[in-house]
Backbone as a printed PyTorch tensor [residue, N CA C, xyz], in Angstrom:
tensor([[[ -1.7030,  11.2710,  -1.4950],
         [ -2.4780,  10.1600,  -1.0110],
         [ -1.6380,   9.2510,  -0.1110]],

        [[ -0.4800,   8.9050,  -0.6650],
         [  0.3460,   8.3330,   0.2390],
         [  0.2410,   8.8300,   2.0920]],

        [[  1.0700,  10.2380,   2.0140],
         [  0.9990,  10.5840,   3.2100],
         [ -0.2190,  10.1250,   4.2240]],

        [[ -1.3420,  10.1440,   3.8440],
         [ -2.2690,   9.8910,   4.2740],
         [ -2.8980,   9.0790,   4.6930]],

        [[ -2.6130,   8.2690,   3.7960],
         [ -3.1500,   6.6270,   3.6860],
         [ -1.2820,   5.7200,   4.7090]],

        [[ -0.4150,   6.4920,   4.9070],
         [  0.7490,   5.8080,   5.7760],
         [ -0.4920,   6.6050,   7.2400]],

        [[ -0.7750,   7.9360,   7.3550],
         [ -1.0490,   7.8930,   8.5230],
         [ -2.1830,   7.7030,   9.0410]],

        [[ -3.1200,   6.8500,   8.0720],
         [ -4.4530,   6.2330,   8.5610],
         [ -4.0450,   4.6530,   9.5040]],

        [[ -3.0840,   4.1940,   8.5730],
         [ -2.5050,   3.2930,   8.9980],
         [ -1.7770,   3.1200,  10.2250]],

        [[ -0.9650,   4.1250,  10.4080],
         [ -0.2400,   4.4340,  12.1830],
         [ -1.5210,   4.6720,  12.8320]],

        [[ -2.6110,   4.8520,  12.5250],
         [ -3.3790,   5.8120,  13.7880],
         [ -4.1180,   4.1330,  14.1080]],

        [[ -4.3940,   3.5210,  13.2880],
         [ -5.5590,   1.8590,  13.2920],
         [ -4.1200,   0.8670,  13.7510]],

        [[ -3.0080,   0.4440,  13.3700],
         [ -2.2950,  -0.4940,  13.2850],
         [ -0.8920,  -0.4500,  14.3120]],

        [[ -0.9850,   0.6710,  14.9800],
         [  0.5080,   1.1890,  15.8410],
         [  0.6760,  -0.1730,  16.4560]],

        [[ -0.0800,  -0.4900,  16.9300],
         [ -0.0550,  -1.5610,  18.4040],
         [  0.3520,  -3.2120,  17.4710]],

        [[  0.3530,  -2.8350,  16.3430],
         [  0.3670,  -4.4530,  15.4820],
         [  1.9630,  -4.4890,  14.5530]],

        [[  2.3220,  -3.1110,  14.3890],
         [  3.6280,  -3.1130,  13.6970],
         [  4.0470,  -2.1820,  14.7600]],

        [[  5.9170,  -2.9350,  14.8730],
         [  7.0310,  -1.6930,  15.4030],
         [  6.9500,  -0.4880,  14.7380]],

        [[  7.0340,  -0.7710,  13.1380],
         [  7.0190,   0.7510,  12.7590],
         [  6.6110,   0.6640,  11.2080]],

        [[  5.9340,   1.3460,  11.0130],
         [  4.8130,   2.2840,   9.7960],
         [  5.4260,   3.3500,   9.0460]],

        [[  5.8440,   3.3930,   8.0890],
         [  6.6460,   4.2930,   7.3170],
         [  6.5420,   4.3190,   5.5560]],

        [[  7.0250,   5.3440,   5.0700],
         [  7.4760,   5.3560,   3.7630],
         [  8.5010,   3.9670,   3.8050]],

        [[  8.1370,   3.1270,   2.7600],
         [  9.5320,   1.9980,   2.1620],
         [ 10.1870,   2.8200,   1.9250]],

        [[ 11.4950,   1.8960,   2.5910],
         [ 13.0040,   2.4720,   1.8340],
         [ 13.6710,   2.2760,   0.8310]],

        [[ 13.2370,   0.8180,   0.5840],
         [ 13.4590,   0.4860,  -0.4990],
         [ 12.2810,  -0.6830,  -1.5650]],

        [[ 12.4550,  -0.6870,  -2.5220],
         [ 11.9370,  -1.5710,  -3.4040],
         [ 11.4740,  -3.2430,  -3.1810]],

        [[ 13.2170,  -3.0070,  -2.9050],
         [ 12.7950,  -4.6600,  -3.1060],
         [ 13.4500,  -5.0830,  -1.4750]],

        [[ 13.1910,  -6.3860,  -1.4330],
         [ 13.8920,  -6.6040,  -0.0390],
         [ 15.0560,  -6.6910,   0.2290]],

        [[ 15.5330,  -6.5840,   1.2700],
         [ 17.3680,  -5.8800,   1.9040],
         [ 17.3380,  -7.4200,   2.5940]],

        [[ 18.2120,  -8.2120,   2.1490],
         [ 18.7360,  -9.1620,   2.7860],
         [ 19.2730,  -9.4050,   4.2950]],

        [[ 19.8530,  -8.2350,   4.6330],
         [ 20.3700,  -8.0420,   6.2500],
         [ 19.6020,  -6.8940,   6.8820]],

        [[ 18.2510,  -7.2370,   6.7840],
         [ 17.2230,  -6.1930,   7.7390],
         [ 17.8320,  -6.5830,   9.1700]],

        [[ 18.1830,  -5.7260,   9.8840],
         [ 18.6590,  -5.4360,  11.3160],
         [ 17.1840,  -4.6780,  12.1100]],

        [[ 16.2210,  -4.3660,  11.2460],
         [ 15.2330,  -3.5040,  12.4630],
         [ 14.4470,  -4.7460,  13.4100]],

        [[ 13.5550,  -4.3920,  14.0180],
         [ 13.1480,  -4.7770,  14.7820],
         [ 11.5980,  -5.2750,  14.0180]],

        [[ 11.1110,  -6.1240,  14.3070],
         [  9.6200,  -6.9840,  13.3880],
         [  8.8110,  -6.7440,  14.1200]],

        [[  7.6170,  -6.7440,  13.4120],
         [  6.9430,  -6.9470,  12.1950],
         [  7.1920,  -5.0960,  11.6400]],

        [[  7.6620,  -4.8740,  10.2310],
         [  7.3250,  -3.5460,   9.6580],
         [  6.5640,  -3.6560,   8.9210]],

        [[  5.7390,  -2.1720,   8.5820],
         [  5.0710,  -1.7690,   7.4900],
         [  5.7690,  -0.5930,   6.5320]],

        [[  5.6040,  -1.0440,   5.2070],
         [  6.6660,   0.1900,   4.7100],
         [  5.4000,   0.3440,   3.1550]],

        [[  5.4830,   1.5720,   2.6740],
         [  4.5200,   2.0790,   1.9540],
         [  5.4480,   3.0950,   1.0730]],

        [[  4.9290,   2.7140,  -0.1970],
         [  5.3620,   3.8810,  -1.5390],
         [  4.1090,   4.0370,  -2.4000]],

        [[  4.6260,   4.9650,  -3.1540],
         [  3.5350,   5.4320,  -4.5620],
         [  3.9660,   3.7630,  -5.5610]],

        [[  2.8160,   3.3500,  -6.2160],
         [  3.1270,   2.9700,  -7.5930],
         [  2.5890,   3.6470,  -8.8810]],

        [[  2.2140,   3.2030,  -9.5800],
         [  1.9060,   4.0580, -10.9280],
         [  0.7040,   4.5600, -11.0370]],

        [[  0.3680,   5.9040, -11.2420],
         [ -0.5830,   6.1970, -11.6850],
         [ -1.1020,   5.5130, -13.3510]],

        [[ -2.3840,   5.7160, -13.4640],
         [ -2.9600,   5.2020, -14.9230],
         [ -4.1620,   6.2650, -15.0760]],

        [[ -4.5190,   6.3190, -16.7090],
         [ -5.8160,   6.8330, -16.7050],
         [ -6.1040,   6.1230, -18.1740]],

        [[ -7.2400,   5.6830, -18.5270],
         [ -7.7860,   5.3330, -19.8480],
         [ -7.7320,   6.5090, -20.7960]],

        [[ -7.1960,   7.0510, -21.8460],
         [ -7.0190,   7.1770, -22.8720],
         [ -8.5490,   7.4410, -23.8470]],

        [[ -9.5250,   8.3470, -23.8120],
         [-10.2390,   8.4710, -25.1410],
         [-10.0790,   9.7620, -26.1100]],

        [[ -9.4990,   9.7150, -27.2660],
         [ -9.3480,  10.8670, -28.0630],
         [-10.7240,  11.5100, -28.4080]],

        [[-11.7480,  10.8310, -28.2250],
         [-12.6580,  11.7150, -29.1220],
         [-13.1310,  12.4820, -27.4010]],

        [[-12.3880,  12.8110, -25.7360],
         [-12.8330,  13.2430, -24.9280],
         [-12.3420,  14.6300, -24.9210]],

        [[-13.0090,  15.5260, -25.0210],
         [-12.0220,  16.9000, -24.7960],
         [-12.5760,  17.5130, -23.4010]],

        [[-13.0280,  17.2120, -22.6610],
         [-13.2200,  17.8860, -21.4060],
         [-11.6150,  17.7610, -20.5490]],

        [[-11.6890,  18.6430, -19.6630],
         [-10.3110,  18.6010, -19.2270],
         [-10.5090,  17.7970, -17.0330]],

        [[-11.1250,  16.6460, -17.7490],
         [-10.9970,  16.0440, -16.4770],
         [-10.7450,  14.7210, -16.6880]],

        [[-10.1700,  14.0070, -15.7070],
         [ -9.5330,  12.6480, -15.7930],
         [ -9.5550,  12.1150, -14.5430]],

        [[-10.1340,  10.5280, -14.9830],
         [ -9.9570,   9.5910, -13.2350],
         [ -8.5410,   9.1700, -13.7220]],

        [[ -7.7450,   9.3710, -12.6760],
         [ -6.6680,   9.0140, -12.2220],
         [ -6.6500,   7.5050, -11.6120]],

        [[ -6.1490,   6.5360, -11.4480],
         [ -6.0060,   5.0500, -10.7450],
         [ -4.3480,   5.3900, -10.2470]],

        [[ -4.6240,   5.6400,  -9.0530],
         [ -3.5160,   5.6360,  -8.3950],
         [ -3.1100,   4.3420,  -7.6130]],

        [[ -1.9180,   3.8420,  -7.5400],
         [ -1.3510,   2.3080,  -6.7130],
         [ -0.7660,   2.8650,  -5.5830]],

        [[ -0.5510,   1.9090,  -4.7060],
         [ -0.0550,   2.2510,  -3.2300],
         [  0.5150,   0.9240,  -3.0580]],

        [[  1.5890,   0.5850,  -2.6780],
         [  2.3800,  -0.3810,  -2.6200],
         [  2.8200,  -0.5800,  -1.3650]],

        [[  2.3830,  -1.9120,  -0.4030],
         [  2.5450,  -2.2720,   0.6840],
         [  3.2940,  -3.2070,   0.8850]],

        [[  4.2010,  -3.0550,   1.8140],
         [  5.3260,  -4.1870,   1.9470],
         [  5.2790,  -4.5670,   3.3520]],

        [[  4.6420,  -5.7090,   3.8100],
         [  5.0580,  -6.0230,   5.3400],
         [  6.1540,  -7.0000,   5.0770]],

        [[  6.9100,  -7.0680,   6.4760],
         [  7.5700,  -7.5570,   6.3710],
         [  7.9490,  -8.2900,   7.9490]],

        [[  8.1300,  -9.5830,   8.1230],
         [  7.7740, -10.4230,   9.5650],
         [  8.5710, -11.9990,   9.2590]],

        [[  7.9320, -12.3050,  10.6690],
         [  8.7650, -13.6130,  10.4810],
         [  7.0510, -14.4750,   9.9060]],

        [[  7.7810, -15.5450,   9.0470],
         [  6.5810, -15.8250,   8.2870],
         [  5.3680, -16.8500,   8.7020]],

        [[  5.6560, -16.6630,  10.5480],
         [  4.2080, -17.3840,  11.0450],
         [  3.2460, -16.6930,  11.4640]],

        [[  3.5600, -15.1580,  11.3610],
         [  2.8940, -13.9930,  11.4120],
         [  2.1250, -13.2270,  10.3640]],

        [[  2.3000, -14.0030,   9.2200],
         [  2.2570, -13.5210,   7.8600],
         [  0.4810, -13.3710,   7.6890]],

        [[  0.0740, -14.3420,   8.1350],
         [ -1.6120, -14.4500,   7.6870],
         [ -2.0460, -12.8770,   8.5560]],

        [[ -1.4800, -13.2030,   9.7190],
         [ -2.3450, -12.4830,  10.8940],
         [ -2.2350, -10.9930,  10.3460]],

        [[ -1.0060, -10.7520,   9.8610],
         [ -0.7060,  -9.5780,   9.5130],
         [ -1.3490,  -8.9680,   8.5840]],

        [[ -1.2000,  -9.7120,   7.4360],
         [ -1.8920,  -9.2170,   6.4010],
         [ -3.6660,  -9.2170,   6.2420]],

        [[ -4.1460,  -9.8040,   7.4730],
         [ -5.4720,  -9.8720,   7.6260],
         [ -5.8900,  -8.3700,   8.2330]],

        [[ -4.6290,  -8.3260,   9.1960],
         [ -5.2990,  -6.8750,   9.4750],
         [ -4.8850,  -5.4450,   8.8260]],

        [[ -3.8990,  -5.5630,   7.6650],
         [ -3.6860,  -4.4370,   7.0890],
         [ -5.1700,  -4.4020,   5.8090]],

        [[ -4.9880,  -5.7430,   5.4660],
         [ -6.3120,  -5.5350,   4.6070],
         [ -7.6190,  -4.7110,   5.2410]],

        [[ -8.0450,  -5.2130,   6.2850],
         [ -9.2550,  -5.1350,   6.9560],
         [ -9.3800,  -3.4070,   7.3140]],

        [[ -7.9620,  -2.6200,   7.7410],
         [ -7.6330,  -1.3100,   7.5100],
         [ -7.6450,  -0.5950,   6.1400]],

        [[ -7.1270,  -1.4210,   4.8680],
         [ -6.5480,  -0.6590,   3.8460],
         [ -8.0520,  -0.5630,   2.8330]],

        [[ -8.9100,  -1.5650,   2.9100],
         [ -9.6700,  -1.5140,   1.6920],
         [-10.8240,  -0.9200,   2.2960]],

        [[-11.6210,  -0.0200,   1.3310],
         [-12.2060,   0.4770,   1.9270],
         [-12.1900,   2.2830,   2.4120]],

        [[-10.7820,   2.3770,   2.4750],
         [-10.4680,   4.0320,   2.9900],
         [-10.2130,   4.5320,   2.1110]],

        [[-10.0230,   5.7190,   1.9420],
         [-10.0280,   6.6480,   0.7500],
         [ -9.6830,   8.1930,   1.2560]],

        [[ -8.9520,   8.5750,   0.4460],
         [ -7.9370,   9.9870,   0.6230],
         [ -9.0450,  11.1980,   0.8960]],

        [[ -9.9760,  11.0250,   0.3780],
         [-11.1480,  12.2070,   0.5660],
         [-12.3800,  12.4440,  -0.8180]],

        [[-13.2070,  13.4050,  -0.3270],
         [-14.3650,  13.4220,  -1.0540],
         [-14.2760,  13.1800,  -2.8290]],

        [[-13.0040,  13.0150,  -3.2300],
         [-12.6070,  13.2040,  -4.7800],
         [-12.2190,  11.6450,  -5.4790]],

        [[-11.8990,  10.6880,  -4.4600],
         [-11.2480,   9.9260,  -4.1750],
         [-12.2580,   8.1600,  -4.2660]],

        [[-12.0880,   7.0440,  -4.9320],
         [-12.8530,   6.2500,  -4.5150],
         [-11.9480,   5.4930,  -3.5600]],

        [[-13.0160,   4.3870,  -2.9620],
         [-12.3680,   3.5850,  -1.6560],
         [-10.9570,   2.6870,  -2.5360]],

        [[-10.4820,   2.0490,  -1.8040],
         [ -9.2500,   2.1620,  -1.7870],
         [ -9.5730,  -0.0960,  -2.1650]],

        [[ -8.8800,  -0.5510,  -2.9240],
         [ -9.3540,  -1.8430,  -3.3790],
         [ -8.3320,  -2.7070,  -3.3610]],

        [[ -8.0800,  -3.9000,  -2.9770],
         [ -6.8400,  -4.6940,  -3.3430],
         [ -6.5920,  -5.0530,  -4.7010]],

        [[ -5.3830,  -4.9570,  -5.1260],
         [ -5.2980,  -5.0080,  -6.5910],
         [ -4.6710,  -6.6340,  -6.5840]],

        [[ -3.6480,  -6.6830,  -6.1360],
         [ -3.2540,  -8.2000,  -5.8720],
         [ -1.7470,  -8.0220,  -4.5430]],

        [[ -1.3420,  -8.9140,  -4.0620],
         [ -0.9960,  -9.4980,  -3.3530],
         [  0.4060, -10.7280,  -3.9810]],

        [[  1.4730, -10.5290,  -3.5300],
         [  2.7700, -11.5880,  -3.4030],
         [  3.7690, -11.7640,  -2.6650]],

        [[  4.2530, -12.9250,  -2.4860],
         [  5.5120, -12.9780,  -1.6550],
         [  6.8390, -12.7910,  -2.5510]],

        [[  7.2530, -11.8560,  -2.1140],
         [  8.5400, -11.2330,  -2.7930],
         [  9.7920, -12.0510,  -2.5920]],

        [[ 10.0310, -12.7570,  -1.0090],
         [ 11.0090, -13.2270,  -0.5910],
         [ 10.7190, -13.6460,   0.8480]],

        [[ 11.2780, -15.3230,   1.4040],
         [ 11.2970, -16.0540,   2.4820],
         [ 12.4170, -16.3370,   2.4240]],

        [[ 13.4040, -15.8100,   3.7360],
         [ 14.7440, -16.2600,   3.6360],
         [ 14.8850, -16.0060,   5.4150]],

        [[ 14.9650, -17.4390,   5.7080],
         [ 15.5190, -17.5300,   7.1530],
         [ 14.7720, -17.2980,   7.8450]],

        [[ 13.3760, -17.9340,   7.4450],
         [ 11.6880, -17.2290,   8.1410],
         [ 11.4510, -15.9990,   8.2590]],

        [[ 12.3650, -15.1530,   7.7030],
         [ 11.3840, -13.9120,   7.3310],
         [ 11.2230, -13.5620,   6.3600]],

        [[  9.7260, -12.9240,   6.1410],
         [  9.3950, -12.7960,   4.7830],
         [  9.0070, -11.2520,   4.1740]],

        [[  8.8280, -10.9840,   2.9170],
         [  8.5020,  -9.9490,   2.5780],
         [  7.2500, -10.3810,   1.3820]],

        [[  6.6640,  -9.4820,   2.5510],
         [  5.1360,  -9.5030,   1.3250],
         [  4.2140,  -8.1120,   0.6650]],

        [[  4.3060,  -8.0120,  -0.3940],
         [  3.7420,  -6.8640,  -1.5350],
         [  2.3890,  -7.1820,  -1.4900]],

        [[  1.6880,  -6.2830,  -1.4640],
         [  0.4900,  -5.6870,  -1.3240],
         [ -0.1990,  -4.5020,  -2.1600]],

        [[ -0.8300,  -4.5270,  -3.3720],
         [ -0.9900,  -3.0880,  -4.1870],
         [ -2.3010,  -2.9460,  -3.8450]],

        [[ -2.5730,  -1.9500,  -3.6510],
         [ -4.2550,  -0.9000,  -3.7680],
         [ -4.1770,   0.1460,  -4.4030]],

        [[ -5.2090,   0.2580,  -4.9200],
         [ -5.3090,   1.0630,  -5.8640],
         [ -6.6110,   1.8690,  -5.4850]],

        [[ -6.9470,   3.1240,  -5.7940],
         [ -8.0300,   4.1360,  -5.5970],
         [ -7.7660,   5.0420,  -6.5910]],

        [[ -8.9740,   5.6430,  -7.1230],
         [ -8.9030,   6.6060,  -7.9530],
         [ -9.3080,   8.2810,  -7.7210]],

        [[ -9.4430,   8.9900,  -8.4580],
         [ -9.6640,  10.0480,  -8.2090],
         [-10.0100,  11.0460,  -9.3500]],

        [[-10.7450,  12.2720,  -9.1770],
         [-10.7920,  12.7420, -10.6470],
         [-10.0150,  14.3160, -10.2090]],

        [[ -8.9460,  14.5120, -11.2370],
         [ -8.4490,  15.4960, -11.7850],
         [ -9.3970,  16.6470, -12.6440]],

        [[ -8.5860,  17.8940, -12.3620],
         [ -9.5350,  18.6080, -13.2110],
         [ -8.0260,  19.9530, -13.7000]],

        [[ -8.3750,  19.8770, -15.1830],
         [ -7.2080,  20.7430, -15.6210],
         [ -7.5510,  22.2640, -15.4480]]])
């Protein structure tokens, strides 16, 4: 889902971020040297609810997607207005529901630039 959902994003957003990628890292890098505004994207946790008395061998999956822009922070609204307006809503394919904001934070403002987290979440059903 990742792969996918990074290149729905390059194909709608090229012209709004330098560059669209897998995150490199977690948390924010104090001496970012690239060039602004980025988008950087990882997996977060899958989940599924738990019923013992279910024995069929299928499961919705809640998969997270973890968005990190990252800009100088008078860019911050604009930015995140339009990754939202891209992110919610899309969905990996026919198995898949649309894709939802889970919540939203600022990780770190240091020296007007900022890093801001972004989770969505979409689900999907598995079949064993």
């Amino acid at each position: 889902m990742i792969d996918s959902f990074i290149a729905h994003l390059n194909s709608q957003l090229d012209q709004t971020f330098v560059k669209i990628t897998h995150a490199a890292d977690q948390q924010p890098i104090d001496d970012i040297t690239e060039e602004l505004p980025l988008l950087g994207v990882f997996p977060g946790p899958d989940s599924t609810q738990v019923d013992p008395t279910d024995f069929v061998e299928s499961k919705m999956i809640t998969s997270e997607a973890i968005v990190h822009i990252v800009c100088l922070i008078e860019e911050l609204e604009t930015l995140r207005t339009a990754v939202r307006s891209e992110a919610m809503g899309w969905n990996a394919g026919p198995m898949y529901t649309d894709m939802t904001l889970k919540s939203g934070e600022l990780l770190q403002l240091k020296a007007g630039i900022c890093w801001w987290e972004e989770r969505y979440t979409s689900a999907h059903l598995i079949r064993a």
